[in-house]
C-alpha positions as CSV (number, residue, x, y, z in Angstrom):
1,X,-203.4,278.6,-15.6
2,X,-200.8,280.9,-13.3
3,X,-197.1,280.4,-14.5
4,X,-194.4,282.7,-12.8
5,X,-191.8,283.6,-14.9
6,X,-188.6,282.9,-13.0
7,X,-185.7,284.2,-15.4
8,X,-186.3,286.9,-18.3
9,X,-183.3,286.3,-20.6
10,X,-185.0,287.8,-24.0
11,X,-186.9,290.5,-24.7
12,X,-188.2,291.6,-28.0
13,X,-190.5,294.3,-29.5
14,X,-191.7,294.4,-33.1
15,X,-192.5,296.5,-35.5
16,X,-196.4,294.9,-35.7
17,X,-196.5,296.5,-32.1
18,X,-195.7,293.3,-30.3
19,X,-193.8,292.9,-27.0
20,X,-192.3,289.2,-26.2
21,X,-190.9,288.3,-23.1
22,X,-188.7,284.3,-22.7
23,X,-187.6,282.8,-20.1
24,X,-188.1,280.1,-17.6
25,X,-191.2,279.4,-15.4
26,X,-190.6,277.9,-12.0
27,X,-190.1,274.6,-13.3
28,X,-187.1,275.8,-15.4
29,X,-189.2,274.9,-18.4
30,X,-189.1,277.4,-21.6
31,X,-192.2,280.1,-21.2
32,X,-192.7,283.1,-23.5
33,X,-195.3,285.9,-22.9
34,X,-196.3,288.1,-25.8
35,X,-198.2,291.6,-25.3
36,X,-199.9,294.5,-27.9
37,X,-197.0,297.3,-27.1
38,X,-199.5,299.9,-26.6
39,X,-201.3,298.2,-23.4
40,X,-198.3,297.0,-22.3
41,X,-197.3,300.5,-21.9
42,X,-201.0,302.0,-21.0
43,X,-200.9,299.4,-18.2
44,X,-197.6,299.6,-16.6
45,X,-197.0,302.1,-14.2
46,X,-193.4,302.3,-14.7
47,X,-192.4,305.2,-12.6
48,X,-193.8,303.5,-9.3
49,X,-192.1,300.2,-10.4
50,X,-188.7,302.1,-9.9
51,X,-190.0,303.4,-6.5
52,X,-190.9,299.6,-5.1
53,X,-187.6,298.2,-7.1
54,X,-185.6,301.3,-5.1
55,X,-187.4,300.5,-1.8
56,X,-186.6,296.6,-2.3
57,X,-182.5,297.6,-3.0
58,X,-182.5,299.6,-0.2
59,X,-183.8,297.0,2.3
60,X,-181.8,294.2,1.6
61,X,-178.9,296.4,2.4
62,X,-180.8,297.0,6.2
């Protein structure tokens, strides 16, 4: 199943290392996404997310 998740509006760590993501998939329905912490942050590359998000700001105003 691939779901895109259209609006993050909560975002929740715990202490049992657990990272939960809610929002809406693109049928406006209610979708959650939970992660172990510690892949989570072994997997994303967070540094080069700022670069794209900072090259994607700075094209819209071209």
């Amino acid at each position: 199943m691939t779901k895109r998740m259209n609006d993050i509006n909560t975002f929740m760590a715990t202490k049992d290392n657990e990272t939960c993501l809610v929002g809406t998939d693109e049928m406006g329905e209610d979708f959650q996404v939970w992660f172990n912490t510690i892949e989570l942050l072994e997997w994303l590359d967070i540094n080069y997310m700022k670069s794209q998000s900072k090259k994607y700001i700075n094209d819209l105003n071209k």
